[in-house]
C-alpha positions in Angstrom: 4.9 -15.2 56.3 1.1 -16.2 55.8 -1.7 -15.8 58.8 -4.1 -19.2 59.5 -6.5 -18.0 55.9 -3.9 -18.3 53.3 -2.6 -20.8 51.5 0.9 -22.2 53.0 3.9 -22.2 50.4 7.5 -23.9 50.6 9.7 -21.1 51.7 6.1 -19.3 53.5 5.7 -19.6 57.8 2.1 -21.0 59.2 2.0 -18.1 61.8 0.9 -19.9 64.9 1.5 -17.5 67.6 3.4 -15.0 69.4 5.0 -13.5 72.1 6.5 -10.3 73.4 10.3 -10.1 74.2 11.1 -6.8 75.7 12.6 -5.1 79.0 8.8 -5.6 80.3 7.7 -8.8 79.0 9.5 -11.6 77.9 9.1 -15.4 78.2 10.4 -16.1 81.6 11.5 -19.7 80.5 14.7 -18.0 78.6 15.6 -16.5 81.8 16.2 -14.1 85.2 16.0 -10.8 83.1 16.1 -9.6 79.4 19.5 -9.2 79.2 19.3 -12.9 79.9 16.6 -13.9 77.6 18.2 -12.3 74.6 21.6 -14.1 75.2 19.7 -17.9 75.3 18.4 -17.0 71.6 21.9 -15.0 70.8 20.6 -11.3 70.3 21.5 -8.3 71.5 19.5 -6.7 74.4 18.4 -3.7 72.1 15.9 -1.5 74.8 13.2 -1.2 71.9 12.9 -5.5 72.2 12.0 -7.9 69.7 9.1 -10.0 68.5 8.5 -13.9 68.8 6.7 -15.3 66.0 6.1 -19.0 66.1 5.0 -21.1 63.2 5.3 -23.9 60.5 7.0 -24.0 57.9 5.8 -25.7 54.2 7.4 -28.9 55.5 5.7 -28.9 59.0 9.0 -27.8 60.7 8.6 -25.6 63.8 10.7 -22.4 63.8 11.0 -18.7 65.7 11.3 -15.8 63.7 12.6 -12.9 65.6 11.5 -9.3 64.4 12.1 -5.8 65.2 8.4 -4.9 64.6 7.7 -4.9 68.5 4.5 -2.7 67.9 3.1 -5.1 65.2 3.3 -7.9 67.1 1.9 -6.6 70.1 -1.6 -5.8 68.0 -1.5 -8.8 67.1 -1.3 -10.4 70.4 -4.4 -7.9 71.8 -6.2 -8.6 69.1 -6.2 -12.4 69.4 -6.4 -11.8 73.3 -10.1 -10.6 71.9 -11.0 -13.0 70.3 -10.2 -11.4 67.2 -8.6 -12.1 63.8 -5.1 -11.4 63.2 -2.8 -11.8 60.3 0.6 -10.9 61.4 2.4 -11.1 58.0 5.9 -8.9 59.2 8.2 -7.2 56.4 10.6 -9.5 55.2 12.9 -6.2 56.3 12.0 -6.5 60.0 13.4 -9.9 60.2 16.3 -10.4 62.4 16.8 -14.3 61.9 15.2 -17.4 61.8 16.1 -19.6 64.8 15.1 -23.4 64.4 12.3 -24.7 67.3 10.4 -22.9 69.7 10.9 -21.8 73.1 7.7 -22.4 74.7 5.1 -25.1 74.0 2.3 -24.3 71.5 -0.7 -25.9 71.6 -1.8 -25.7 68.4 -0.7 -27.0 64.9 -1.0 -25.8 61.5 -3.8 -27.7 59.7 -2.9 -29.8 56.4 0.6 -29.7 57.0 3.1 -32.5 59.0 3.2 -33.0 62.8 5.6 -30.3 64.0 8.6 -31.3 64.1 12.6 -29.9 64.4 13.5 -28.9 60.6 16.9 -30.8 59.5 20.6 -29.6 60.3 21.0 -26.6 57.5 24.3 -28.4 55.6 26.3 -25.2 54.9 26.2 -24.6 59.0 29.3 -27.2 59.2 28.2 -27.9 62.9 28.4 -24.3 63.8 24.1 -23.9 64.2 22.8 -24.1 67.6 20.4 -26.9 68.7 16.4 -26.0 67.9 15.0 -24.6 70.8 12.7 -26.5 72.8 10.5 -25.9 76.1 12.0 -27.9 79.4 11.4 -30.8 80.6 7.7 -30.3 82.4 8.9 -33.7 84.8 12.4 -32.1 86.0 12.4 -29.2 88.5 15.3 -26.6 87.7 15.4 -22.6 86.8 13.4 -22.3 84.2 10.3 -24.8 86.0 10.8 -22.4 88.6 10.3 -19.2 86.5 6.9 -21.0 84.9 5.5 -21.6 88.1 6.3 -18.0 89.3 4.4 -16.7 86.0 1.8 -19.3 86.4 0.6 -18.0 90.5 0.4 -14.5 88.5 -1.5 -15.4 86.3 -4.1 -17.5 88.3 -3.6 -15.1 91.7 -7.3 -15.4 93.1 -7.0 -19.3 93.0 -3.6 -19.5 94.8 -4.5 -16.7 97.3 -7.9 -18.3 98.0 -6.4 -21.3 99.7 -4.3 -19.5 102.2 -7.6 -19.0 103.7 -8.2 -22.0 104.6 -7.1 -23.1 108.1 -5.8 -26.9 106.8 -3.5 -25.0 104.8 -1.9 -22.8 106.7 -1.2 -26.0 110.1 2.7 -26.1 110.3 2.6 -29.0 112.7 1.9 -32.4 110.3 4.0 -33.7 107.8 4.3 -30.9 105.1 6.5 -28.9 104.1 6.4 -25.9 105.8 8.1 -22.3 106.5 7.6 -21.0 109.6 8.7 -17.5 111.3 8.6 -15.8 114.6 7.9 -12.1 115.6 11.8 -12.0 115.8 11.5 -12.9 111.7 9.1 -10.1 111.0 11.7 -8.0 109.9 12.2 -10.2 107.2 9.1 -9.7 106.0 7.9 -13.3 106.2 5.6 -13.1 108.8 1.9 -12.8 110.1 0.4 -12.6 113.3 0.1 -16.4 113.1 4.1 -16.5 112.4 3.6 -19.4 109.6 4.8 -20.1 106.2 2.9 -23.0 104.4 3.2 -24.2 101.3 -0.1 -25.5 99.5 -1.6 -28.8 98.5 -1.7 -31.0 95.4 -3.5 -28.9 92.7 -2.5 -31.7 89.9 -6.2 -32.2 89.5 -6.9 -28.9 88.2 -3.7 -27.9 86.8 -3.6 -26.5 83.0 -0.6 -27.3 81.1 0.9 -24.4 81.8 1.3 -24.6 85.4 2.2 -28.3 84.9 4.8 -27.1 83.1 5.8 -25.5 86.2 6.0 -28.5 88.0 3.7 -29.4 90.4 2.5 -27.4 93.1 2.2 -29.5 96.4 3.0 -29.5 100.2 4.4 -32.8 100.0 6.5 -32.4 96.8 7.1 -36.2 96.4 10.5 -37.8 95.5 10.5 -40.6 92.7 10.1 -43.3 95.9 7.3 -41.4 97.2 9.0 -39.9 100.2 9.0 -36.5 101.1 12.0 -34.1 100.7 13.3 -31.9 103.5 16.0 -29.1 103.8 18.6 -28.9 106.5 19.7 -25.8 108.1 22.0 -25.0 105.1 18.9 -25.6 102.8 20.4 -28.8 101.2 17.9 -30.7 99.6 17.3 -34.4 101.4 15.0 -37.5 101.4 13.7 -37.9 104.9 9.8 -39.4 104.5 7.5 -38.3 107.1 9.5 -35.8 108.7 7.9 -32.0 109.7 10.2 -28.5 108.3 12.1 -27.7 110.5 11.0 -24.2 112.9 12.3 -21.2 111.2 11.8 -19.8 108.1 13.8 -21.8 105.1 17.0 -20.5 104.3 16.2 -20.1 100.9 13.1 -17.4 101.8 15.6 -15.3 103.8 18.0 -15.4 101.0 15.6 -14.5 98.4 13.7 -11.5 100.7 17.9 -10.1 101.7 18.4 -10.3 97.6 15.1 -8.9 96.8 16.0 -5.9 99.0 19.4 -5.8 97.7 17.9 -4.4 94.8 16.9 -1.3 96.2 20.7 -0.7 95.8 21.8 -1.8 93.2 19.3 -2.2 90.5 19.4 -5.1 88.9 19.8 -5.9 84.7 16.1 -4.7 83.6 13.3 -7.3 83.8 14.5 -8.7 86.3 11.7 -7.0 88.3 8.7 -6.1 86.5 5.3 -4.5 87.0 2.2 -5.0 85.8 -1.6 -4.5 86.2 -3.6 -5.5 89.4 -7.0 -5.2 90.4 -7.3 -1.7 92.4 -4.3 0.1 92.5 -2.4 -2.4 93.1 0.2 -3.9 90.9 1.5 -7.4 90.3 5.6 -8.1 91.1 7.4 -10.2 89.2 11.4 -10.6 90.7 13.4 -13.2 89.9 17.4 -14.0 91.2 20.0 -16.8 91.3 17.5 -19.6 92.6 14.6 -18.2 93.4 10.8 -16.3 92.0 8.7 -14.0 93.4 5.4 -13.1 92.6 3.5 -10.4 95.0 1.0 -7.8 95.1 1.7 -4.9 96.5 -1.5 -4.5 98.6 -1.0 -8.2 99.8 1.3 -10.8 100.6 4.1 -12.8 98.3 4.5 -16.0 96.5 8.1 -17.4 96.5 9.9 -20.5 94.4 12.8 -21.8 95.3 15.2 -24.0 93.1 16.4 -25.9 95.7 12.6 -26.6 96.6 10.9 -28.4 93.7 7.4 -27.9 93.2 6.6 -26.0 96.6 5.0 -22.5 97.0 5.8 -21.0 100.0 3.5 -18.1 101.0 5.5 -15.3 102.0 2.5 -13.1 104.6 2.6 -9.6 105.0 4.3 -8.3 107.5 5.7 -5.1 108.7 8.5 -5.2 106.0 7.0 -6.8 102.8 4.7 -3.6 102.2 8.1 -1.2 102.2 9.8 -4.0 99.9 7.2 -4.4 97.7 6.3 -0.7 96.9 9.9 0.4 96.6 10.5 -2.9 94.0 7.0 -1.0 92.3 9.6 1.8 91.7 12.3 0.8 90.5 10.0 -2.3 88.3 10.3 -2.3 84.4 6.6 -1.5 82.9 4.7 -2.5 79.9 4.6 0.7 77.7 
């Protein structure tokens, strides 16, 4: 492997980035939990975790080299996170495999070398080789979208919190989608004093890729004829333009707060909750199940995404229950190291 100074040779990889795949930190897009992340690239869910280098090959072909060098790659990633010069060049003996594509969009490209592209079917595979992998669709809505967005609202938390502070937002009476609950909902811990769930308007115009990838955000997640979709009481998924939630909250936020808590009893395959830093002493929740994202705060309110809900946010306040939740998900949450 060669860093971005050296010279790039035929059988050498153009180290573009990297990424962390670990109990604690892995790329949501591959899935719910680790376990789950490691099967879509067909390792074994070793505790110690792997590495995710991304590059180019001498050919301009985009590949994924997976190494057991966790510690190595994870200087590397703080030391770009600086600002600072890396050149992650692993031992040829801490190479797992080499699995054709990458998982997540990059950015970037390796300079003097072809567009990135798939490399060509390896001959000798007879058809056995799995597709390259490849980053979803950023214009379909589905599971992995879903798990994007969630990471997306963690990582840009003051923006999204910010706007459920504004009163335009949080008005469950126009057209918008919205999720509302009663004081008889509070022990579902979706609740304020207000009783309202709303989800938040278009942010298209200041999106990054990243959350585009995630689909996009908007209280009026429009359909491809520009009408609105709505849920009925079983939370299917319908076209009906101009027409308000709805009273109650949606289905699929009671089902994802009762599986959320279901946790608490029977812990879940790890990463599929995880902790990490917040301002304070706080910490940030990440939870994902069949359907649905959470992202939370443990000193505030929650974030939920729902498959069966494309694009929407749905503000989940902080009621008398969430607190509890949230702390006892802190305990039982898989940490960075």
């Amino acid at each position: 492997m060669t860093g971005t100074d050296d010279a790039v040779a035929d059988d050498a990889l153009y180290v573009l980035t990297a990424v962390l795949l670990t109990p604690a930190q892995f790329p949501s897009v591959l899935g719910d939990d680790y376990p789950a992340a490691c099967a879509a690239l067909g390792l074994a869910p070793h505790t110690t975790g792997y590495g995710l280098v991304m590059g180019q090959d001498g050919d301009g072909a985009r590949w994924t080299v997976v190494v057991d060098d966790v510690s190595l790659v994870a200087v590397a990633i703080a030391s770009w996170d600086c600002g600072m010069q890396y050149d992650l060049s692993p031992d040829e003996h801490s190479v797992v495999c080499a699995l054709p594509g990458w998982p997540l969009a990059v950015a970037v490209a390796a300079p003097g070398l072809a567009a990135p592209h798939d490399p060509a079917p390896d001959p000798e595979a007879d058809g056995g080789e799995l597709p390259p992998l490849a980053p979803p669709d950023p214009d379909v809505w589905g599971s992995a979208q879903r798990r994007l967005g969630a990471d997306a609202v963690a990582s840009q938390w003051a923006d999204w919190r910010e706007q459920i502070n504004d009163g335009t937002t949080l008005a469950a009476t126009d057209d918008r989608q919205a999720a509302e609950t009663t004081e008889d909902d509070e022990a579902s811990g979706a609740n304020d004093e207000n009783g309202e769930n709303a989800s938040f308007p278009d942010r298209a115009d200041r999106e990054d890729a990243d959350a585009a990838t995630a689909g996009r955000a908007s209280s009026e997640a429009e359909t491809g004829d520009g009408e609105s979709p709505d849920t009925d009481s079983a939370g299917r998924e319908g076209s009906v333009p101009g027409h308000s939630a709805p009273s109650g909250t949606h289905p699929g936020v009671r089902r994802a707060l009762d599986e959320a808590r279901a946790y608490l009893d029977a812990p879940p395959p790890p990463g599929r909750v995880r902790s990490s830093f917040a301002p304070g002493d706080a910490r940030t929740i990440r939870a994902d199940g069949p359907g649905w994202s959470m992202v939370a705060r443990t000193d505030d309110m929650a974030f939920l995404l729902l498959d069966e809900m494309p694009g929407e946010i749905l503000p989940v306040r902080r009621g008398a229950a969430l607190p509890g939740l949230l702390k006892a998900l802190d305990t039982l949450a898989v940490r960075p190291s």
